[in-house]
BAFI-3210 file (N, C-alpha, C; in Angstrom, 3 decimals, decimal comma, padded with zeros to 6 digits):
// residues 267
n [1|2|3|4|5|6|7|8|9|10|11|12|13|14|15|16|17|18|19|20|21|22|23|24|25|26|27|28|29|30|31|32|33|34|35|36|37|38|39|40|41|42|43|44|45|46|47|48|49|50|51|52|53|54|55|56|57|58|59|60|61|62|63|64|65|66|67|68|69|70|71|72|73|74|75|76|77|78|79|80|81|82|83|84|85|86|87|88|89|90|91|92|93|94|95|96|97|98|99|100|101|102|103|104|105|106|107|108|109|110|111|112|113|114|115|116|117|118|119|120|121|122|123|124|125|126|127|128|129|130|131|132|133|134|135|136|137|138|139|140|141|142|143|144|145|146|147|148|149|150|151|152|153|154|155|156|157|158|159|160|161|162|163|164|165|166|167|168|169|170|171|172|173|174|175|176|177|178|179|180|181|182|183|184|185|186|187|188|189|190|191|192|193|194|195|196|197|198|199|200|201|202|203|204|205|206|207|208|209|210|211|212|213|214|215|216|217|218|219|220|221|222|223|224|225|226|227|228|229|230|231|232|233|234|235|236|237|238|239|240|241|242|243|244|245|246|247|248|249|250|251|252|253|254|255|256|257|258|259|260|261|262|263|264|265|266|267]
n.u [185,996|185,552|182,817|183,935|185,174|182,956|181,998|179,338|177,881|176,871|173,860|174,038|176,458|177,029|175,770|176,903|179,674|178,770|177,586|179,637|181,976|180,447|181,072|183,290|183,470|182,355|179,191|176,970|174,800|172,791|172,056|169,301|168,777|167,657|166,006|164,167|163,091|162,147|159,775|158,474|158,301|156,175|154,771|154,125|155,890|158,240|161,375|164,462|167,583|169,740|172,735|173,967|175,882|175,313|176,844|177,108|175,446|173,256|170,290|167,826|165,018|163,378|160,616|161,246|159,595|159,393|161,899|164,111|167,395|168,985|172,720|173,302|175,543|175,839|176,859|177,659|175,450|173,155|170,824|168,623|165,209|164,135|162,214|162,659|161,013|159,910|161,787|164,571|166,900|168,917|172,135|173,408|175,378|175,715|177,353|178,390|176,440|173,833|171,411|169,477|166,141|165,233|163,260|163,073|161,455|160,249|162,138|164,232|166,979|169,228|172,007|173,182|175,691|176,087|177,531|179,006|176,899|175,655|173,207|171,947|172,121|172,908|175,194|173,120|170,572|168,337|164,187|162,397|165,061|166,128|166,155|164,219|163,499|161,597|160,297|162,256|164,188|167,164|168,717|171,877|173,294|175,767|175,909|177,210|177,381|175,835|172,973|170,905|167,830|166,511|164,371|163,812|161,864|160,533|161,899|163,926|166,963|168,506|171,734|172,906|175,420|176,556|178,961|182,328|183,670|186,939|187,736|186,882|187,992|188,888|189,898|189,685|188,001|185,441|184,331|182,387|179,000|176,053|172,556|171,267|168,298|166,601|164,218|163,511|161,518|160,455|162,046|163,795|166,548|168,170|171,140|172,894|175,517|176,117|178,449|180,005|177,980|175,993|172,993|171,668|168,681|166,949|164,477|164,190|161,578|160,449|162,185|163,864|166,644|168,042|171,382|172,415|175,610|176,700|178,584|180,132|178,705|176,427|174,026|172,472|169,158|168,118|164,989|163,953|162,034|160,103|162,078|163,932|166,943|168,411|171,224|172,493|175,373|176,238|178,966|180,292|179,056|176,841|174,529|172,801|170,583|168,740|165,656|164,734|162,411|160,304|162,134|163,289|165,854|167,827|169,051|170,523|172,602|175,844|178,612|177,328|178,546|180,538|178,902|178,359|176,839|175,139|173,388|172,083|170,102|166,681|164,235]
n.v [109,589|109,917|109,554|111,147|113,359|115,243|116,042|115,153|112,145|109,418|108,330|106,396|106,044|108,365|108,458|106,264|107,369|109,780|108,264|107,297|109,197|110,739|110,176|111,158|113,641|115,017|115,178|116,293|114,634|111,473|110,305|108,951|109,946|112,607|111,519|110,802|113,168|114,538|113,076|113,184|116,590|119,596|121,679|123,891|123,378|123,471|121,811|122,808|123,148|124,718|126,459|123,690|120,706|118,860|117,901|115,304|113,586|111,212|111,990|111,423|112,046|113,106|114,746|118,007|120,086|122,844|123,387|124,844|125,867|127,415|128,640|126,073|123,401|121,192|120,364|117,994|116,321|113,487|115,179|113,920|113,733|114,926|117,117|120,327|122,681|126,129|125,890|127,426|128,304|130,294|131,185|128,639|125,979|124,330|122,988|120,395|118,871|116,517|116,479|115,535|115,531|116,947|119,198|122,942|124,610|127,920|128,191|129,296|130,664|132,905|134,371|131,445|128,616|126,750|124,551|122,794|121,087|117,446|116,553|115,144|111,577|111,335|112,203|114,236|116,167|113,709|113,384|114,525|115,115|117,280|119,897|121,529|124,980|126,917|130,269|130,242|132,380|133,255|135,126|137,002|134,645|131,821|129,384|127,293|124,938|121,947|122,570|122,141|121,952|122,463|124,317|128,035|129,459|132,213|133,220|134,527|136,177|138,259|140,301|137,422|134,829|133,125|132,620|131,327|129,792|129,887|129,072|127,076|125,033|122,607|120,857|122,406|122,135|121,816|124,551|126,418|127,251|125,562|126,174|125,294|125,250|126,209|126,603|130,330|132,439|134,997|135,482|137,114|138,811|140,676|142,418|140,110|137,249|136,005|135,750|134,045|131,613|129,021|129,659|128,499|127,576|128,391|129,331|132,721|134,440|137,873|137,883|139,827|141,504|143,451|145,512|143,354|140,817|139,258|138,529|136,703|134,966|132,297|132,449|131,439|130,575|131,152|132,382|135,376|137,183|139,911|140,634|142,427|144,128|146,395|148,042|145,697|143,982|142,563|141,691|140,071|137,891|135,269|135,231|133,437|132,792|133,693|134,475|137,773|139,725|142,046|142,625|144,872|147,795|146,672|148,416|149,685|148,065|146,767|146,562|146,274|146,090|143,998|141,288|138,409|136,691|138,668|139,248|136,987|136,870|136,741|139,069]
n.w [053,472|057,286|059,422|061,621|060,808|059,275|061,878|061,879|063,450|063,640|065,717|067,225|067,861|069,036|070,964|072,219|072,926|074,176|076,610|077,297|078,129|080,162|082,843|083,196|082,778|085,177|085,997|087,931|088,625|088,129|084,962|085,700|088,376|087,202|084,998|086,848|088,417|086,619|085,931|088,439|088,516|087,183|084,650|086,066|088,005|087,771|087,729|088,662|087,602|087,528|086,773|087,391|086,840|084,147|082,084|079,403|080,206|079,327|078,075|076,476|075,073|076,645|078,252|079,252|080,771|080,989|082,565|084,422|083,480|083,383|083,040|082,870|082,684|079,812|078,338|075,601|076,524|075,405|074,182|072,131|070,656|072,582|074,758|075,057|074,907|076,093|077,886|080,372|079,366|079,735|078,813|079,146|078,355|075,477|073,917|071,611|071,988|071,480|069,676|067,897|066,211|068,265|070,525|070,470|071,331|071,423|073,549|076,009|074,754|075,123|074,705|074,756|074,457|071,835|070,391|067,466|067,624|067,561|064,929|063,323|062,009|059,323|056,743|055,777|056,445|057,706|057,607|059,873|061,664|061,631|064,637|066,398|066,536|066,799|067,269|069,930|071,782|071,085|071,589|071,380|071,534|071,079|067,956|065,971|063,595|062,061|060,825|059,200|057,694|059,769|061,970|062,600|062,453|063,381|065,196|068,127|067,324|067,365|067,397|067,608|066,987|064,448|062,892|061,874|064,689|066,631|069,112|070,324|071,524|069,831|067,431|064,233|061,422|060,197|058,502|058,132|059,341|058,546|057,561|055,489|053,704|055,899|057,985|058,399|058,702|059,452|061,353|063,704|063,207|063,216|063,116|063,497|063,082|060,205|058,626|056,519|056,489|055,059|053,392|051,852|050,124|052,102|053,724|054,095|054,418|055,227|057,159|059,653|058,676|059,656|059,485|059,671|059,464|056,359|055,316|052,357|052,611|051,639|050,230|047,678|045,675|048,375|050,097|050,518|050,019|051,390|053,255|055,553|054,372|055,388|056,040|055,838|056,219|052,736|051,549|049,127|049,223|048,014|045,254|043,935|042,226|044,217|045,951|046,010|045,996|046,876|048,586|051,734|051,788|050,428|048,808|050,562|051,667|052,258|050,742|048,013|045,286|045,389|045,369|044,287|041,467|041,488|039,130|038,780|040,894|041,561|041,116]
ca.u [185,775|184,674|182,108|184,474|185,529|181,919|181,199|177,721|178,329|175,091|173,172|174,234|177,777|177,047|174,894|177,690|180,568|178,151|178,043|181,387|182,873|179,809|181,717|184,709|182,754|181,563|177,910|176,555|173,561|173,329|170,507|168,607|167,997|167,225|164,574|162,669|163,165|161,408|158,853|157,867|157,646|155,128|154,651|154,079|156,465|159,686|162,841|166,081|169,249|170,116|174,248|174,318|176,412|174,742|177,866|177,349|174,315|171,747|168,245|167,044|163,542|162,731|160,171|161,915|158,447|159,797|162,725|165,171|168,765|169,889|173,546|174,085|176,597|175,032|178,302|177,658|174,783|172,036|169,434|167,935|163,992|163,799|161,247|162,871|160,350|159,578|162,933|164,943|168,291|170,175|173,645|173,898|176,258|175,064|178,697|178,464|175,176|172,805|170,330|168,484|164,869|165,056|162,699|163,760|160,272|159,939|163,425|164,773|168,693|169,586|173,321|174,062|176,644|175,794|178,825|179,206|175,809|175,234|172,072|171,845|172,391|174,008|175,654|172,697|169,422|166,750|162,662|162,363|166,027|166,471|165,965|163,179|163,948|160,850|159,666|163,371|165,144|168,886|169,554|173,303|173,873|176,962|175,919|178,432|177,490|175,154|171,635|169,963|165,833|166,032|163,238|163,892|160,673|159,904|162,941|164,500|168,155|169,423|173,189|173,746|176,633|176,875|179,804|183,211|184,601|188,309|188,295|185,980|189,188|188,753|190,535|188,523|188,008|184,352|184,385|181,277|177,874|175,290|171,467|170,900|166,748|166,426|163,254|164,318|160,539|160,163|162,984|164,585|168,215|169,063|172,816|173,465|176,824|176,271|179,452|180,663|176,790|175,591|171,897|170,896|167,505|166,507|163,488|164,066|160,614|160,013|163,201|164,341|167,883|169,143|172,661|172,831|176,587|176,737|179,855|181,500|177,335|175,870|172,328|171,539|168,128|167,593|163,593|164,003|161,134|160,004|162,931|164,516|167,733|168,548|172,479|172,984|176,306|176,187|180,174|180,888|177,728|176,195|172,662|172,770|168,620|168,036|164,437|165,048|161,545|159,726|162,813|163,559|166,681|168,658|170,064|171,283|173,356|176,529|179,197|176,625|179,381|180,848|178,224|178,863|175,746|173,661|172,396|171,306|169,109|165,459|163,337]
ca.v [110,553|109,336|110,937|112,167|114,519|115,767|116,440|114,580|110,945|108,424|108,934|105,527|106,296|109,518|108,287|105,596|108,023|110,385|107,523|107,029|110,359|111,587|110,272|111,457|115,069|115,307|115,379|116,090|113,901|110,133|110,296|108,183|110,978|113,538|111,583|110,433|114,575|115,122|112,918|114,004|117,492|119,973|122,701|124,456|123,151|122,397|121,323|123,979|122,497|126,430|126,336|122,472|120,337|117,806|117,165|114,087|112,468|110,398|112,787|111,630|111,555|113,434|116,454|118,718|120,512|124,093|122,966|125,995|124,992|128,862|128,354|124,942|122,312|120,031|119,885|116,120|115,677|113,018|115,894|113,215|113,397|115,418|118,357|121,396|123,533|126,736|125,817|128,117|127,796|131,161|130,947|127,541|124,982|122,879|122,219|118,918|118,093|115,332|117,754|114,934|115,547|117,784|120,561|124,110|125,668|128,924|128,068|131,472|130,089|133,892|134,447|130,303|128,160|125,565|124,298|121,732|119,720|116,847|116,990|114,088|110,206|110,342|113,156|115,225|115,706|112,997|113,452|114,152|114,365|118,605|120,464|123,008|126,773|127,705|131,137|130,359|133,629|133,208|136,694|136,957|133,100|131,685|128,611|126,854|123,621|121,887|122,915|122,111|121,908|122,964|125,364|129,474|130,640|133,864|133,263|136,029|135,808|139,707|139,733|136,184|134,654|131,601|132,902|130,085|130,083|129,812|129,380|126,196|123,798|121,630|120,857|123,608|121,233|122,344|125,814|127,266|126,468|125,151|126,426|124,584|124,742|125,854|128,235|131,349|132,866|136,229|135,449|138,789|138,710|142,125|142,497|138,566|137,498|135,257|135,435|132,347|130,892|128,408|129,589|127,895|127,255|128,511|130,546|134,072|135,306|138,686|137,885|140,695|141,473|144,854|145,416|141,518|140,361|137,871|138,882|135,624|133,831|131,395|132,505|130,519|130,109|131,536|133,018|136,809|137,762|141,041|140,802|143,932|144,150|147,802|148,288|144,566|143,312|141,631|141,864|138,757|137,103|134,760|135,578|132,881|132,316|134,349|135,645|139,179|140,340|143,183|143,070|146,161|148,379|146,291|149,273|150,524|147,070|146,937|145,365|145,820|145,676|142,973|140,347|137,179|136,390|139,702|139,109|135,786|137,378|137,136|140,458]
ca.w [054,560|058,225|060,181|062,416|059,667|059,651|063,328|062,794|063,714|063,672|066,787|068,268|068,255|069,435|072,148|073,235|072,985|075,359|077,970|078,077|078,655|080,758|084,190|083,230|082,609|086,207|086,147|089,194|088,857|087,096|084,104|086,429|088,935|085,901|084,968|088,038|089,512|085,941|086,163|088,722|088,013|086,409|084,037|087,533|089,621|087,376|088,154|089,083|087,765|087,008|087,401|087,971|085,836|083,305|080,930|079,354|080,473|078,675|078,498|075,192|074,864|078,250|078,337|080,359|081,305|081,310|083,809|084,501|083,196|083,091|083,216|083,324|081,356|079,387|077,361|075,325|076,754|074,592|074,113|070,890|070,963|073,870|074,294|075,465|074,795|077,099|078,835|080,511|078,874|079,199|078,946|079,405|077,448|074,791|072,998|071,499|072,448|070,505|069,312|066,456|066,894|069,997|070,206|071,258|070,432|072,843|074,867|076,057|075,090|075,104|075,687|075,395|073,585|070,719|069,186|066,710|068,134|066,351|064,415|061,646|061,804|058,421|056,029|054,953|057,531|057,537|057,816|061,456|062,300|062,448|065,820|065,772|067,472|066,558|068,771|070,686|072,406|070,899|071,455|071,530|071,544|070,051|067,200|064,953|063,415|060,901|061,148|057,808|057,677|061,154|062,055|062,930|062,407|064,503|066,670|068,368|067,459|067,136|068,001|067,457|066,137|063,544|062,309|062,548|065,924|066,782|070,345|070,322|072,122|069,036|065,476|063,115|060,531|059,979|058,328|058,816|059,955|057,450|058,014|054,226|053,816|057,268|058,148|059,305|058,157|060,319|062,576|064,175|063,013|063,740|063,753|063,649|062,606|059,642|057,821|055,729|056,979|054,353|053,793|050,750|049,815|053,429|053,783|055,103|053,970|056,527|058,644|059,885|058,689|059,362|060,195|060,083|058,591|055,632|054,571|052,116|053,249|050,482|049,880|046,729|046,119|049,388|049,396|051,021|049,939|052,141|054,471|055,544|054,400|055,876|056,728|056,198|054,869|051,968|050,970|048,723|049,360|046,848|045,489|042,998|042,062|045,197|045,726|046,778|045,804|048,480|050,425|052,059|052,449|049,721|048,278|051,582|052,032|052,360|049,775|046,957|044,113|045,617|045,669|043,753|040,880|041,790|037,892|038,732|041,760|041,168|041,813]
c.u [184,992|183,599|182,537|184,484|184,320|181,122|179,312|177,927|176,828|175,325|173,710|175,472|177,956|176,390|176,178|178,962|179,802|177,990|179,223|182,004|181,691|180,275|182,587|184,462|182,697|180,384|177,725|175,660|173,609|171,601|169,035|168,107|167,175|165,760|163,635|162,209|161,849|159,943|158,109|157,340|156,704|155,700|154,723|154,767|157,350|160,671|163,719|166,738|169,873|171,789|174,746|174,949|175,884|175,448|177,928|176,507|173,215|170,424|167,914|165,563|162,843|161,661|160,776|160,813|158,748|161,040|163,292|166,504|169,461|171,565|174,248|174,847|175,767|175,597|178,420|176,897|173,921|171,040|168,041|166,328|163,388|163,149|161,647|161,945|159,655|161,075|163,358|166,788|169,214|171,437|174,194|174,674|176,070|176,015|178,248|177,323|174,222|171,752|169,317|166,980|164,252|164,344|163,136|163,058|160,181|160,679|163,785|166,602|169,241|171,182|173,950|174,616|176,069|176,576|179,181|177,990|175,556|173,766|171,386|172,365|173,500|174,513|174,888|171,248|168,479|165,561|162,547|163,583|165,920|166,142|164,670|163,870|162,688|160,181|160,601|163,981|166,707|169,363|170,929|173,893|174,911|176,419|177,060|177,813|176,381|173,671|170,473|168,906|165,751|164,961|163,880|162,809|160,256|160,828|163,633|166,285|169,457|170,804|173,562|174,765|176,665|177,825|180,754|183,604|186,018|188,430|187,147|186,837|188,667|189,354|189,661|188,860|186,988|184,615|183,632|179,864|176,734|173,821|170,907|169,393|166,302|164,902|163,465|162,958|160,550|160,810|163,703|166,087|169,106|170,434|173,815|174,597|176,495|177,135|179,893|179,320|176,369|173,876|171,496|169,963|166,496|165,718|163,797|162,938|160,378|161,127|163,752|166,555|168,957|170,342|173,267|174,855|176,563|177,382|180,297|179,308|176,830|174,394|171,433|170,408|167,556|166,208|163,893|162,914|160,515|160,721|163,777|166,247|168,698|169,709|172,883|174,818|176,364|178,008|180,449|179,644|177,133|175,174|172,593|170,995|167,627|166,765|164,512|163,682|160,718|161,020|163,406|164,815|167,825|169,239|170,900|172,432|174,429|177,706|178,609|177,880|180,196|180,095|178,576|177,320|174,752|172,712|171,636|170,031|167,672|164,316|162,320]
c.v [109,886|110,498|111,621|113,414|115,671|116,975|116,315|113,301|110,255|108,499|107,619|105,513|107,392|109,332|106,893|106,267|109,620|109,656|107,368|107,854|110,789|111,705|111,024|113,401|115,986|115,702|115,265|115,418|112,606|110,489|109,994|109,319|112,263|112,890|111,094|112,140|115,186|114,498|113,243|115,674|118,012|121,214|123,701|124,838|122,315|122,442|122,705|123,513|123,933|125,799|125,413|122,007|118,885|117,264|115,300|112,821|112,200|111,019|112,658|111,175|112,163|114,469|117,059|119,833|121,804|124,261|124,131|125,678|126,247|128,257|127,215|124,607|121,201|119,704|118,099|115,769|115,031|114,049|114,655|113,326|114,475|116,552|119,152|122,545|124,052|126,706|127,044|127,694|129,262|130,924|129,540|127,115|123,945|122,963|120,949|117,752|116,710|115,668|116,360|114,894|116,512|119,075|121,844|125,365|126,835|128,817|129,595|130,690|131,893|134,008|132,584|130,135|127,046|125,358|122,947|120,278|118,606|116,472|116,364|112,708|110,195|112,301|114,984|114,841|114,948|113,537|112,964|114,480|115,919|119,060|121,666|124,040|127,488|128,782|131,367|131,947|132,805|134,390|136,401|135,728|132,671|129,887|128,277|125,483|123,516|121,423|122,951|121,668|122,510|124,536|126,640|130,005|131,088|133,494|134,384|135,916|137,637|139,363|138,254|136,137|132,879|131,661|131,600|130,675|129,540|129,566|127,801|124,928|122,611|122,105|121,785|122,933|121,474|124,049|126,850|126,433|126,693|124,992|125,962|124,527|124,937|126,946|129,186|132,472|133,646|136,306|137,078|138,431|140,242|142,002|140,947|138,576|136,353|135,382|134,140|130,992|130,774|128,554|129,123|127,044|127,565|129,255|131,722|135,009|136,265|138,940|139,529|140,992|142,393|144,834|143,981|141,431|139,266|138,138|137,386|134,457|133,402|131,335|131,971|129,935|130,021|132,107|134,547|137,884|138,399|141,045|141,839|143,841|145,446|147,622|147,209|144,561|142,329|141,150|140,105|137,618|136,250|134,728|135,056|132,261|132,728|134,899|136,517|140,318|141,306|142,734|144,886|146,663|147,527|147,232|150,313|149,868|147,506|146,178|145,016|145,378|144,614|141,692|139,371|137,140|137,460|139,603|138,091|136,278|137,423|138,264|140,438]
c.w [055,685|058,575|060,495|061,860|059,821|060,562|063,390|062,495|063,686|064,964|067,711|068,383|069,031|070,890|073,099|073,581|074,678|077,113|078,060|078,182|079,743|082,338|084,692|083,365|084,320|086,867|087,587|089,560|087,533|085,933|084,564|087,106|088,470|085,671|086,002|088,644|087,830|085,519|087,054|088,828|087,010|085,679|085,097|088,533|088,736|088,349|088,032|088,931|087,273|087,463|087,511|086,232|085,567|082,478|080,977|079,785|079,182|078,826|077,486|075,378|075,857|077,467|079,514|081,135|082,083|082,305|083,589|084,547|082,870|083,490|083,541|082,565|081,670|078,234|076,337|075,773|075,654|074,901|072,714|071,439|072,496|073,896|075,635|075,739|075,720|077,867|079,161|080,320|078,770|079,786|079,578|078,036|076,653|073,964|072,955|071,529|071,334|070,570|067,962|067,191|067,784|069,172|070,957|071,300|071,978|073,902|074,993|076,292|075,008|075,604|075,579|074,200|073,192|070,055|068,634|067,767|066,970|066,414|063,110|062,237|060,619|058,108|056,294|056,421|057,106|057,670|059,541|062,391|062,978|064,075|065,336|067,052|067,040|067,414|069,706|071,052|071,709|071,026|072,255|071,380|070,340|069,197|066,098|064,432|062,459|061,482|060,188|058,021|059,017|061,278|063,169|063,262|063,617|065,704|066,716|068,511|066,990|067,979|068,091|066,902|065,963|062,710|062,668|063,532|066,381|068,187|071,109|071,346|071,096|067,735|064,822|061,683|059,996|059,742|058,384|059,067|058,452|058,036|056,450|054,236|055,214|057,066|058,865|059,102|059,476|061,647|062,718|064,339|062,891|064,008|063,900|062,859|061,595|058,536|057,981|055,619|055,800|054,611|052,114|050,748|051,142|052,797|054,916|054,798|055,237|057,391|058,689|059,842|058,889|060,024|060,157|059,213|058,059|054,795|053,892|052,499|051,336|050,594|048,666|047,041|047,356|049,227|050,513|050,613|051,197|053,374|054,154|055,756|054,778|056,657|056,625|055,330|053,719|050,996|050,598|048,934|047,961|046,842|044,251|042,963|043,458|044,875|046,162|046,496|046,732|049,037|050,398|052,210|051,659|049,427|048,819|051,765|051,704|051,455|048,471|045,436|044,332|045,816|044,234|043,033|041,593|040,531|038,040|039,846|040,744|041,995|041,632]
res [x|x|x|x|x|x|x|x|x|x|x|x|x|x|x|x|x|x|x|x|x|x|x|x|x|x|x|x|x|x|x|x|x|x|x|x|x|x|x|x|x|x|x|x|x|x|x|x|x|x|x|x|x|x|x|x|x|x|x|x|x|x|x|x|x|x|x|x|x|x|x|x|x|x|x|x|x|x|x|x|x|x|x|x|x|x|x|x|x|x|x|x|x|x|x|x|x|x|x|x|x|x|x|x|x|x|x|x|x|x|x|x|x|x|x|x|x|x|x|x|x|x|x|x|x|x|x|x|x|x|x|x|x|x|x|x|x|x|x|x|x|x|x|x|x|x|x|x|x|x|x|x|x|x|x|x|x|x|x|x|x|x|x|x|x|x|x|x|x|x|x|x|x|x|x|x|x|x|x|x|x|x|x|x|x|x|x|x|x|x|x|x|x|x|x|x|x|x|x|x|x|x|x|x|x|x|x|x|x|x|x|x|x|x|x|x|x|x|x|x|x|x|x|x|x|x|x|x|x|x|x|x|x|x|x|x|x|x|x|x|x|x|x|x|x|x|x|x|x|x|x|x|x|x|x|x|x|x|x|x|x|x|x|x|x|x|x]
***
């Protein structure tokens, strides 16, 4: 099996495959001007690329120092190492992006696209490699791709969707998105779409799950301890060594006779 197969490639293929389509993209600005416009800016006095197109440039390692990137493309761009955090990212485009490292702590991505970012050097995530979202706005935002250790905690992601997407203009070779060990600890998932979403061994201690869908979702050894499961779907769900202890509104869920290892569940 290559990487390709995957959709997470080692970071230096990923980072020379990013220069070499980024011309072809039409960035409106060369990496070069990105980072001198961000060195010099402040926490104060960021940068406006709101609407402007970034597909495909080289920004690994930048602080982006709250910059405002509401609606831009940044389609393939090298995000690697780069500190997002505070950004203003709604409804912008991060398809494809090179997310290893990158922080996304307190971004308001509300409304944007994340599809198939790569997020690992090799197979499985390294020490250091995930993305954090910790505190992030995702409300409504569309995610697809592999997101294992990556950090949730207390992100606001009601109406999301990490469900598979069909409309991605790419082979669907990847079947669903994999949050494997991720922290999702008191995240607001109100109504989120996580059908087929690989959450094994994740922490959802507190998250808020009502209404959420995890129709066909792999919660093994998930921890759910006092998360409110009130209206959720659980149809076909696996709760193989699940902790389901204080959670709330389990016996409102949805699909209860259909869940896969409910005996194995720990209460």
């Amino acid at each position: 099996m290559t990487s390709w197969t995957r959709y997470s490639i080692p970071a230096a293929c990923a980072a020379a495959l990013s220069l070499a389509v980024g011309p072809a993209l039409g960035a409106e600005f060369t990496a070069r001007q990105v980072t001198e416009e961000l060195f010099r800016a402040t926490d104060t006095a960021p940068i406006d690329y709101s609407k402007r197109d970034l597909a495909g440039l080289d920004l690994a390692g930048l602080h982006f120092k709250k910059a405002r990137l509401s609606e831009a493309n940044l389609f393939g761009a090298d995000l690697s190492g780069a500190d997002l955090s505070d950004v203003d990212l709604r409804q912008a485009k991060l398809d494809r992006v090179v997310a290893i490292g990158a922080r996304f702590d307190r971004a308001n991505l509300a409304g944007a696209s994340l599809l198939r970012p790569t997020t690992t050097t090799t197979f499985e995530a390294g020490r250091g490699e995930s993305p954090s979202f910790t505190g992030a706005d995702l409300t409504k935002a569309r995610l697809f791709g592999i997101f294992n250790g990556a950090s949730f905690a207390g992100a606001h992601m009601s109406g999301a969707t990490l469900a598979p997407q069909n409309d991605t203009g790419f082979i669907e070779m990847m079947w669903r998105s994999r949050l494997e060990s991720a922290d999702l600890s008191a995240a607001d998932l109100t109504g989120a779409n996580l059908t087929h979403v690989s959450l094994r061994f994740a922490n959802l201690k507190g998250a808020n799950l009502k209404g959420a869908i995890l129709k066909n979702a792999d919660l093994s050894q998930a921890d759910l301890t006092g998360a409110d499961l009130t209206g959720a779907d659980l149809s076909n769900a696996d709760l193989d060594g699940t902790r389901i202890s204080g959670a709330k509104g389990f016996d409102t869920a949805i699909g209860l006779a259909t869940i896969r290892n409910r005996d194995k569940a720990i209460n």
